[in-house]
C-alpha positions as CSV (number, residue, x, y, z in Angstrom):
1,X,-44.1,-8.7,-37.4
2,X,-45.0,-11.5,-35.5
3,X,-42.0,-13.5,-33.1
4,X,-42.3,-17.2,-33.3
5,X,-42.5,-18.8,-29.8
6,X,-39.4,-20.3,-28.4
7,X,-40.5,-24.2,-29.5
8,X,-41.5,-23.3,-32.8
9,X,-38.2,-21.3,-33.5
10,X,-35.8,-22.9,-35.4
11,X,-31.4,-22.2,-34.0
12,X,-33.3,-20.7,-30.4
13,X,-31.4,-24.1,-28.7
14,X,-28.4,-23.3,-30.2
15,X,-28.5,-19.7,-29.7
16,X,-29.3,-20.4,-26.2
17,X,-26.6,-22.7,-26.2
18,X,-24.3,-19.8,-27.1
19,X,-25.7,-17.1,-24.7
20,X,-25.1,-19.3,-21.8
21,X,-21.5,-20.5,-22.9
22,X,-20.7,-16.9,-23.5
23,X,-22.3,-15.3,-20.2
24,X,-22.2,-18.4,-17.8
25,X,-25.7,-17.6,-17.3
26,X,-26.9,-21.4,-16.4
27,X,-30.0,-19.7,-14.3
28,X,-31.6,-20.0,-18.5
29,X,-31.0,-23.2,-18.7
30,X,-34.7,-24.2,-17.6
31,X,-36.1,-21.0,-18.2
32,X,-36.9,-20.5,-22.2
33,X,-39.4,-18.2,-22.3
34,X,-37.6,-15.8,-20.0
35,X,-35.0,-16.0,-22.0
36,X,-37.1,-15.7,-25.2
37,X,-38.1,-12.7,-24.3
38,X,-35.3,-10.4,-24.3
39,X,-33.7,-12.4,-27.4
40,X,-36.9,-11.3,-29.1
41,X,-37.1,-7.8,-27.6
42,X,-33.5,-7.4,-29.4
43,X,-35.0,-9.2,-32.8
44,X,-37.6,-6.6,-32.7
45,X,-36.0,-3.4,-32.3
46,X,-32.9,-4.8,-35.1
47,X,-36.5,-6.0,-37.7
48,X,-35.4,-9.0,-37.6
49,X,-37.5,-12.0,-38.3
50,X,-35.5,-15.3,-37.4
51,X,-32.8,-16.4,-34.9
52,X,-31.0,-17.7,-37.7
53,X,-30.9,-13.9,-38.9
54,X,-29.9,-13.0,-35.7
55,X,-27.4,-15.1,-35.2
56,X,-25.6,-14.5,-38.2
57,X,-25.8,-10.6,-37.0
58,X,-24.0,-12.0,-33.8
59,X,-21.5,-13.7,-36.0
60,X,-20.7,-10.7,-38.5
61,X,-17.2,-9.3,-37.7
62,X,-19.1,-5.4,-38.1
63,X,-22.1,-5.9,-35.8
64,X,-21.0,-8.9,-33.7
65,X,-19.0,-7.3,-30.9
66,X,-22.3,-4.3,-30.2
67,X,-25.1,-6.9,-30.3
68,X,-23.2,-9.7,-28.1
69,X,-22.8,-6.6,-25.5
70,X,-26.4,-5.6,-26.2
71,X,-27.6,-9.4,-25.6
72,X,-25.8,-9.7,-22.5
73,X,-27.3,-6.9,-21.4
74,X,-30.5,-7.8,-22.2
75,X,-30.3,-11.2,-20.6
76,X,-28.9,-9.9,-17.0
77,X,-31.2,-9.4,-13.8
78,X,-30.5,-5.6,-12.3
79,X,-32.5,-5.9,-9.0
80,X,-30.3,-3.7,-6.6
81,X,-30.5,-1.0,-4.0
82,X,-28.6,0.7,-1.4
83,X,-27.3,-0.7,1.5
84,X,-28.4,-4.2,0.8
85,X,-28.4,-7.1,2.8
86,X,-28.6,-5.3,6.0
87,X,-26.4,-8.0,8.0
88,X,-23.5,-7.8,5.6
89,X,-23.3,-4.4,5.6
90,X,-23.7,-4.3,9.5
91,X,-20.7,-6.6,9.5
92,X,-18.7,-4.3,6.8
93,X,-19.3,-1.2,9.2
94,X,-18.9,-2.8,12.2
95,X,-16.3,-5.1,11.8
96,X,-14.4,-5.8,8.4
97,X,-14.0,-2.3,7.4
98,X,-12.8,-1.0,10.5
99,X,-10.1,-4.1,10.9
100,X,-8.9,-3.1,6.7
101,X,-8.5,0.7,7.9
102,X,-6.3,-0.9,11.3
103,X,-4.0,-3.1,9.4
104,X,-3.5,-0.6,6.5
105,X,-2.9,2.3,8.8
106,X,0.6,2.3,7.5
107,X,0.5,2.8,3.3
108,X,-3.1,4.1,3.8
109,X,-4.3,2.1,0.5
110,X,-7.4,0.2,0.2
111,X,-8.6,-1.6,-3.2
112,X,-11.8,-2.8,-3.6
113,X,-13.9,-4.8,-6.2
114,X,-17.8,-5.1,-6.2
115,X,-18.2,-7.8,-8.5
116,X,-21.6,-7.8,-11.0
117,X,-22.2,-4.2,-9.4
118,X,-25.7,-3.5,-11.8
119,X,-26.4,0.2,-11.9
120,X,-23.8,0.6,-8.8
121,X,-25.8,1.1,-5.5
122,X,-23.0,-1.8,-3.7
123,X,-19.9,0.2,-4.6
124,X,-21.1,3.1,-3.7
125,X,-22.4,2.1,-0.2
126,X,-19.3,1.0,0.0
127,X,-17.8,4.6,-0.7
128,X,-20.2,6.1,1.7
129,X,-19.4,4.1,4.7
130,X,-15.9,4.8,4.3
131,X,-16.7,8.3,4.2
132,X,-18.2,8.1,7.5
133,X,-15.4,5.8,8.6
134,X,-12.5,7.7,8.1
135,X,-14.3,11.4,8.3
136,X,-11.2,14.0,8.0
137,X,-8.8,11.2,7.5
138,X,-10.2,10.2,4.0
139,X,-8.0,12.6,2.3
140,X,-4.8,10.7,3.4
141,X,-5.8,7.5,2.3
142,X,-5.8,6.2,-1.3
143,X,-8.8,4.3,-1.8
144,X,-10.0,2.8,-5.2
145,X,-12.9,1.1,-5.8
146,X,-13.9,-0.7,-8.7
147,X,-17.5,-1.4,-9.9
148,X,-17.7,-4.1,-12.7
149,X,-20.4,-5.8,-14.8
150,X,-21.2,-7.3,-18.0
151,X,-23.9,-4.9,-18.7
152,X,-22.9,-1.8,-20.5
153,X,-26.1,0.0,-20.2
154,X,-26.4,-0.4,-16.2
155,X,-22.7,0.5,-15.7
156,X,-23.7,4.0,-18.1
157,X,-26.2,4.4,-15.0
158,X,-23.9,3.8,-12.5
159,X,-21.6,6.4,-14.0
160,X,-24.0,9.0,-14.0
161,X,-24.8,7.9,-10.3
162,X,-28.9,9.1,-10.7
163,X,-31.3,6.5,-9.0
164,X,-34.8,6.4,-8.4
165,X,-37.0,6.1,-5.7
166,X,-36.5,2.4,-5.7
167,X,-33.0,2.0,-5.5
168,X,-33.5,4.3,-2.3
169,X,-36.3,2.3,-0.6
170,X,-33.9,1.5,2.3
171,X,-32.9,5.4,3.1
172,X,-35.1,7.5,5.5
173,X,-35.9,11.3,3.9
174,X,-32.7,12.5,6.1
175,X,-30.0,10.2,5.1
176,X,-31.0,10.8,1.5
177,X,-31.1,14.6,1.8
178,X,-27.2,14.0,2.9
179,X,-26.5,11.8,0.2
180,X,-27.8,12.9,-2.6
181,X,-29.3,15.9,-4.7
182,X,-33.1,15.6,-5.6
183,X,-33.7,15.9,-9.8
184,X,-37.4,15.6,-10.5
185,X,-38.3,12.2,-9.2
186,X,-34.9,10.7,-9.0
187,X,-31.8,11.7,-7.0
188,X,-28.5,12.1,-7.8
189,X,-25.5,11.1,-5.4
190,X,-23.5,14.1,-4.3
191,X,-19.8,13.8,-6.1
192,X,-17.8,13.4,-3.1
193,X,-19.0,10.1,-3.1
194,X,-19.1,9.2,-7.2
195,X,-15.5,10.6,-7.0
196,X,-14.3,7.2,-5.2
197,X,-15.7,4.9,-7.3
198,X,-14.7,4.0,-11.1
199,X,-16.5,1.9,-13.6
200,X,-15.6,-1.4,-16.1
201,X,-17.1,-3.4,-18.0
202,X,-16.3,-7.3,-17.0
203,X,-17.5,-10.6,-17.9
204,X,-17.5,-12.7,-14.9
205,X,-16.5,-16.1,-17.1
206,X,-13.2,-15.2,-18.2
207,X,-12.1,-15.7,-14.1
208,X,-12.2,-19.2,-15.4
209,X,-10.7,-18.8,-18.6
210,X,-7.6,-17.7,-17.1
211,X,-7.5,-14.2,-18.0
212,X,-5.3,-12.1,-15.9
213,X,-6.6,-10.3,-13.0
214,X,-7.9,-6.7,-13.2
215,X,-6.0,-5.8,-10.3
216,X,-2.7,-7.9,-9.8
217,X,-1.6,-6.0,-6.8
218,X,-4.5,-7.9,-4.6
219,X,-7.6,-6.3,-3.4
220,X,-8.3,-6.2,0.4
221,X,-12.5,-6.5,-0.5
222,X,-14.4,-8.2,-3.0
223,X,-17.8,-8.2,-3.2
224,X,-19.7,-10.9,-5.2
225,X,-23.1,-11.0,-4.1
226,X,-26.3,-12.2,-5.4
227,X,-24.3,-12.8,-8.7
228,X,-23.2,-16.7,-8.7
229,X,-26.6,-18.2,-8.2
230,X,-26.9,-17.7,-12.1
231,X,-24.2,-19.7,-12.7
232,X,-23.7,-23.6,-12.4
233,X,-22.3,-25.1,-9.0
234,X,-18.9,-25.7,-10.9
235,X,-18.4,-23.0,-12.4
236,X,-19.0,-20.8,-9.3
237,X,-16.5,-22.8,-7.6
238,X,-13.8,-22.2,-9.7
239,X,-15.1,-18.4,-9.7
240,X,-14.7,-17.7,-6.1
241,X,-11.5,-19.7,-6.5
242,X,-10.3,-17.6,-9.1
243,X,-11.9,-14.5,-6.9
244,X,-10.3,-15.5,-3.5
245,X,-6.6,-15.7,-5.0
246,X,-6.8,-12.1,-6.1
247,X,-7.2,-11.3,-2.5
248,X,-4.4,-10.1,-0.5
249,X,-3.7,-12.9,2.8
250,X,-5.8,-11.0,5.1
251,X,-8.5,-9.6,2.2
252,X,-12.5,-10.7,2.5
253,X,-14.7,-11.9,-0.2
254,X,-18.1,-11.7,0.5
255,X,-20.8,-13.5,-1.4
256,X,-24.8,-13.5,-1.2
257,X,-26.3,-15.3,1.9
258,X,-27.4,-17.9,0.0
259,X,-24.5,-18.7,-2.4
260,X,-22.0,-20.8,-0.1
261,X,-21.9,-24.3,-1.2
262,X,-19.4,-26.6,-0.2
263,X,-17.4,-26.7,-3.2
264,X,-16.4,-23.2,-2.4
265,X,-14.1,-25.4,0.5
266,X,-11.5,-26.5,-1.6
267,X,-10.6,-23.1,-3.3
268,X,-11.2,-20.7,-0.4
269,X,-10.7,-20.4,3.5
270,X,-14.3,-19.5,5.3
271,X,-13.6,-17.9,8.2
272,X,-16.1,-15.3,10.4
273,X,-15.9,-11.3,10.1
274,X,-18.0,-10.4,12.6
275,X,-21.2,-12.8,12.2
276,X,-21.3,-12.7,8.6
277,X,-19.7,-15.7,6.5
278,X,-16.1,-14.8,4.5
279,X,-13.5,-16.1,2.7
280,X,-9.9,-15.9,2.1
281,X,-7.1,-17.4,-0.1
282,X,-6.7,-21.0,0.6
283,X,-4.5,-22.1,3.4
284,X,-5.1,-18.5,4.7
285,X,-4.3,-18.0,8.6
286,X,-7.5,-16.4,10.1
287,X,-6.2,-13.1,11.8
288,X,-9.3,-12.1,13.6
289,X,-8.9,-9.1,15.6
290,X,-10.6,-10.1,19.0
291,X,-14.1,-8.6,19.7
292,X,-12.4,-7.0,23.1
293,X,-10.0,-5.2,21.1
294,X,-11.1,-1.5,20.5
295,X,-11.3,-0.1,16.8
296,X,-10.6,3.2,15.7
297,X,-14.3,5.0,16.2
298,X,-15.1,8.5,14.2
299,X,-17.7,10.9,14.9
300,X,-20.6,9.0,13.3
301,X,-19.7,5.6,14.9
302,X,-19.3,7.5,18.2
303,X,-22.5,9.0,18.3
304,X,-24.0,5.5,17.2
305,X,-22.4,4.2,20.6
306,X,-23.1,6.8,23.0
307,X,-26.8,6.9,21.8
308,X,-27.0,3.5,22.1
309,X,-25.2,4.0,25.7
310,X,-28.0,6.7,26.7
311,X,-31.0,3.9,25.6
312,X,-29.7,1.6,27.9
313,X,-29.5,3.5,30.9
314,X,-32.9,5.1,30.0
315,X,-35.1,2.4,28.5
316,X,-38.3,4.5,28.6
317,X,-37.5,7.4,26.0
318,X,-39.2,9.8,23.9
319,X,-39.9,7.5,21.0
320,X,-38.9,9.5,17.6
321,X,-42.2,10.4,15.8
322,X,-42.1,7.1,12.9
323,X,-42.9,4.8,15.6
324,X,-46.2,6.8,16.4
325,X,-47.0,4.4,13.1
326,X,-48.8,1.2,14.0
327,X,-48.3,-2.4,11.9
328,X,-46.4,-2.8,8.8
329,X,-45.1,1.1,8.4
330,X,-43.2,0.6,12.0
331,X,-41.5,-2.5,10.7
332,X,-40.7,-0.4,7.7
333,X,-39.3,2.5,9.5
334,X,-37.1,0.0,11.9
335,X,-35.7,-1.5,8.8
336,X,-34.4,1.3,7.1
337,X,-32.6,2.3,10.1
338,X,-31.1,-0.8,10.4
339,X,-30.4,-0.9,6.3
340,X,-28.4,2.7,6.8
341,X,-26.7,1.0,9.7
342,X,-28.3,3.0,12.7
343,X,-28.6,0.4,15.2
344,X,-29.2,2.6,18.4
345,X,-32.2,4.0,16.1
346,X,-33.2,0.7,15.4
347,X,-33.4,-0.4,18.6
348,X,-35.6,2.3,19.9
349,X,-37.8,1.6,17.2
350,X,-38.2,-2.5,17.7
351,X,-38.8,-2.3,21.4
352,X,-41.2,0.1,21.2
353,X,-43.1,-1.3,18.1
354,X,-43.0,-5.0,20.4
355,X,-44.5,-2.9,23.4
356,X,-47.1,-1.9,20.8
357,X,-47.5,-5.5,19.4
358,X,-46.0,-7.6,21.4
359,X,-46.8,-11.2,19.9
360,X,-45.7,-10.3,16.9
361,X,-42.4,-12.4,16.5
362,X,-40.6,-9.9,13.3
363,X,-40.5,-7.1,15.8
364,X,-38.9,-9.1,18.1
365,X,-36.3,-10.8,15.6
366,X,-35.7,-6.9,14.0
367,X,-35.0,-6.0,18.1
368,X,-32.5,-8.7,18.0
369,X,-30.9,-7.3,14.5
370,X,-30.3,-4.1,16.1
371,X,-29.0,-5.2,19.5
372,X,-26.5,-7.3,17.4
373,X,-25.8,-4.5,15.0
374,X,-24.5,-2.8,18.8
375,X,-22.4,-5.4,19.8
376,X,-25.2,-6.2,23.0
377,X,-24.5,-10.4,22.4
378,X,-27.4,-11.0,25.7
379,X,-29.7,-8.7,24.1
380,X,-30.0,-9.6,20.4
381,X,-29.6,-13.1,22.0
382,X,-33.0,-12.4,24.3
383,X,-35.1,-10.9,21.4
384,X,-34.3,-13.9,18.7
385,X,-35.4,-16.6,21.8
386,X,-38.7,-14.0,22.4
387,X,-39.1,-14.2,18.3
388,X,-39.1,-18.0,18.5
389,X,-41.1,-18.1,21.6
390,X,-44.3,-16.7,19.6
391,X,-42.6,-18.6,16.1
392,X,-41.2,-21.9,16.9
393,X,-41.0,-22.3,13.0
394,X,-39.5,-18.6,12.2
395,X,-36.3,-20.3,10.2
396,X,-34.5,-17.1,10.0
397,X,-34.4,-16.2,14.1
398,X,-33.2,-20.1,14.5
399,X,-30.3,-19.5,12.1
400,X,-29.4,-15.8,13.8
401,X,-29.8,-17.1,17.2
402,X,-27.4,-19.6,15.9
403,X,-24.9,-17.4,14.5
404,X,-24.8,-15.6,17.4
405,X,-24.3,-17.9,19.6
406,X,-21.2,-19.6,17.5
407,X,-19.8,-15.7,17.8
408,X,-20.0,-15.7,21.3
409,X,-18.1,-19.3,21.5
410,X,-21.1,-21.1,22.4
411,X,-20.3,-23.2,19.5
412,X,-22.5,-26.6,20.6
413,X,-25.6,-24.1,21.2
414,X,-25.2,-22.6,17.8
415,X,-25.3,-25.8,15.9
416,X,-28.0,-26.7,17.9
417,X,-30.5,-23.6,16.7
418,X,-28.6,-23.9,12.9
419,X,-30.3,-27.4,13.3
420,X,-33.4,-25.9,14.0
421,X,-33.2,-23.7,11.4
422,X,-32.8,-26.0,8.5
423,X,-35.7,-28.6,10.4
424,X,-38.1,-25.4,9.9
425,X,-36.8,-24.5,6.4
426,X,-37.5,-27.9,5.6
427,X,-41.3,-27.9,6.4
428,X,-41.5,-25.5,3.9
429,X,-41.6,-26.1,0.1
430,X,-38.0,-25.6,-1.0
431,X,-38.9,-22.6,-2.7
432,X,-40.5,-20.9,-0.5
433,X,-39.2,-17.9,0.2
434,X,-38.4,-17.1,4.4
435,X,-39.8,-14.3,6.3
436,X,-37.1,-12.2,6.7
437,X,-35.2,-13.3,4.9
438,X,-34.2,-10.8,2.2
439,X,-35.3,-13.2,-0.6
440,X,-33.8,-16.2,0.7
441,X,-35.5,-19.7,-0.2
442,X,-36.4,-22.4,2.6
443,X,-33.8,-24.3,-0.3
444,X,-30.9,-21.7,0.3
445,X,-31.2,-22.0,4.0
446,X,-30.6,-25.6,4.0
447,X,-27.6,-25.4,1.9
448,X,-26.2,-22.5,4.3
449,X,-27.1,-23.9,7.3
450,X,-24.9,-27.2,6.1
451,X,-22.1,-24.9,5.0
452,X,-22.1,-23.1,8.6
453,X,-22.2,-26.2,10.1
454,X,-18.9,-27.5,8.4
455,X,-17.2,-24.2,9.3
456,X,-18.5,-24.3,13.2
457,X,-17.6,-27.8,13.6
C-alpha cells in the first residue's frame, strides 16, 4: 500500500491541526513531512489507507485513547544521555544540590521533577549525584523523584533502566562499571539507583489547562530542559509559569540553555545558582548561599578537592594514560570527565592536551570548563581569555568568560564579553550551530545573551 504525500492527502491539515493542539508540539508547525512521517508509520502498521480513516480511529471511543498515546509517541524527539549539559550539571553538583541538602537538613525530604524525562537518563543522573552527595546519609533522607513524559514507550524504557552505548557516550569505562551492569551490548543501571526514581506519564499542555499539580506539596527541583523549544513562545511562558509556582520559595527550575526568553520575566524570578541561569516563584527573594560559605563535602567531593589541591601545587604530573591520545580523542576523553563531573581530572587533561596543541582555542575553553567546575574563578578566567586570544570569534568562550565574570561581581566586564558573544553569534547564520556549544544555535545565543543581560543589569 502506497501513502499519499503530505500535499496530496486529504484531513493531513486538520489532523495536524489536532496533533499540535493536543501535544503543544508547535516545533510541526513548519515541518510537514517530518511530521508525515510518523503519522504514516502509524497508518501503516494499523493498514490504514487515509487520514480520514485514521482520524476517525482517533475519534472512536474504543481505539481513541491507545492510538492518541501511540501518536504522541510517535511524534516526540528522544535525543538524551547521561549527564547532559555538562555546565548544568556542574552547577547541580556543585552548587544547587548541595544548598537543597543544607536548608533541608532538618525534615530530610527532597522532591524532584524532571520534566519531558525521554527514556530517563536526567532523573537518574539526578539520583546518582545524590548518591554521591549524601554517601551514608542517603538512608535518612526521603527523597522522591519523579520522571514524567508524554511518551509511553520511552517511559517503559526508563522503567526498565537498560541503555545503550549511546545514552552512555559521556561515561568513561570506570564510571560505567560502577553504575551499571553490562547485558550484551547494553547496560543496565544497578537498582540502588532505579530504586529512587518513579515513572508517569504527563502531557506537558494540561500545566496550561489548569490541571492540578502532580505534586501540591512543592518540589525543591524541576527540571525542564530541552523540552519547551517545541512549543510556541506563549505557551512556554505560561508553562514555566505554571512550572515555577509549583516550586517551593527557595526551589530551582532549570531549563535548556537555550530556552530563556523574556517572557519567562513576568511569571518567574531568574536568579544565579552557581553560573547557571534559574528560576523561582515570582516575587521570590533570592537566598544565595555566599560562595565563601562552606557546604557539606562527602567522600567523592573531597577527593575531587584535594586532587584538585595536589595539581595545583604540582603542575607537572604523571598525566593519566587517555591523554597519551593526540587530536580529537583527547578532547573526547577531557569531556567525559567533565560530563561525569570530575573536574580535577578534567583539568589535568586540558592543560596537558594545550601543552600538546597549544593553538588550539577548545582545549583552552575545555581548561577553563574545568577550572570553573573547581571553583579556581582566575583560572577558568585565564584559559577562556587564552581560547579567545587564538578565536576572537569563539561565541561560546565570550559568553563563559562573561558569566564568570558577572559571578565574580565583575558585573560591567561580564556584559561586556556577553556583548561579544552575541556580536560573534551574529556573524554566523542564525542557525548555525556554535562550537561548543552542546547544540546551541548562533540564534539561541542571541536570545540568551539578551536574557542574561536583563538579569545582570
Amino acid at each position: 500500500m502506497r501513502l499519499p504525500q503530505p500535499a496530496d492527502a486529504p484531513d493531513f491539515a486538520a489532523l495536524k491541526a489536532r496533533v499540535i493542539a493536543r501535544t503543544g508540539h508547535h516545533y510541526y508547525a513548519d515541518k510537514d513531512d517530518q511530521l508525515w512521517e510518523r503519522v504514516a508509520q502509524r497508518m501503516a502498521v494499523l493498514g490504514i489507507a487515509t487520514v480520514a480513516d485514521y482520524a476517525r480511529r482517533l475519534d472512536d471511543a474504543a481505539t481513541g485513547p491507545d492510538e492518541w498515546q501511540r501518536i504522541e509517541s510517535a511524534v516526540t524527539i528522544n535525543e538524551t544521555f547521561f549527564f547532559r549539559f555538562s555546565e548544568q550539571f556542574d552547577a547541580l553538583r556543585r552548587t544547587i544540590l548541595p544548598r537543597l541538602i543544607a536548608q533541608r537538613g532538618g525534615d530530610r525530604r527532597l522532591r524532584i521533577w524532571s520534566v519531558g524525562c525521554s527514556t530517563g537518563a536526567e532523573p537518574y543522573s539526578i539520583a546518582i549525584l545524590l548518591h554521591r552527595l549524601l554517601g551514608p546519609r542517603l538512608a535518612d533522607w526521603k527523597i522522591s523523584i519523579l520522571g514524567t513524559d508524554i511518551d509511553s514507550d520511552a517511559l517503559d524504557v526508563a522503567r526498565s533502566g537498560l541503555f545503550g552505548k549511546w545514552a552512555l557516550r559521556t561515561t568513561e569505562e570506570t564510571e560505567r562499571a560502577a553504575l551499571f551492569v553490562a547485558e550484551g551490548d547494553r547496560f543496565r543501571l544497578r537498582p540502588e539507583y532505579r530504586a529512587m526514581v518513579r515513572f508517569e506519564r504527563h502531557n506537558m499542555m494540561t500545566l496550561v489547562e489548569d490541571a492540578p499539580p502532580i505534586d501540591p506539596d512543592g518540589y525543591d527541583l524541576i527540571l525542564c530542559r530541552n523540552v519547551l523549544i517545541y512549543f510556541r513562545q506563549d505557551v512556554s511562558a505560561e508553562m514555566v509559569g505554571a512550572l515555577a509556582g509549583r516550586l517551593r520559595p527557595d526551589g530551582y527550575l532549570l531549563l535548556g540553555h537555550a530556552e530563556p526568553n523574556p517572557g519567562f520575566d513576568a511569571v518567574a524570578t531568574a536568579v544565579d545558582a552557581g553560573g547557571v541561569l534559574a528560576y523561582r516563584p515570582p516575587g521570590s527573594v533570592e537566598a544565595v548561599v555566599p560562595a565563601a560559605v562552606a557546604l557539606p563535602v562527602v567522600a567523592v567531593e573531597r577527593r575531587v578537592v584535594q586532587r584538585a589541591k595536589r595539581v595545583a601545587k604540582a603542575p607537572v604530573v604523571a598525566v593519566p594514560t587517555p591523554v597519551a591520545v593526540s587530536g580529537g580523542d583527547a578532547l573526547v576523553t577531557v569531556r567525559a570527565a567533565l560530563s561525569t563531573g570530575d573536574g580535577a581530572a578534567a583539568l589535568v587533561l586540558a592543560e596537558a592536551a594545550a601543552r600538546a596543541t597549544p593553538r588550539d582555542p577548545v582545549v583552552h575553553y575545555l581548561a577553563g570548563l574545568a577550572a570553573g567546575a573547581l571553583g579556581q574563578a582566575a583560572a577558568a578566567e585565564q584559559a577562556y581569555r587564552r581560547a579567545l586570544y587564538l578565536d576572537g570569534g569563539f561565541a561560546m568562550a565570550h559568553y563563559l568568560l562573561g558569566r564568570e565574570l558577572i559571578a565574580q561581581g565583575r558585573v560591567a566586564d561580564g556584559r561586556r564579553s556577553l556583548a561579544n558573544a552575541a556580536r560573534a553569534a551574529a556573524a554566523l547564520a542564525e542557525g548555525a550551530t556554535l562550537t561548543e556549544g552542546d547544540g546551541m544555535t548562533a540564534g539561541d545565543l542571541i536570545a540568551t545573551v539578551a536574557h542574561a543581560l536583563r538579569v545582570a543589569a
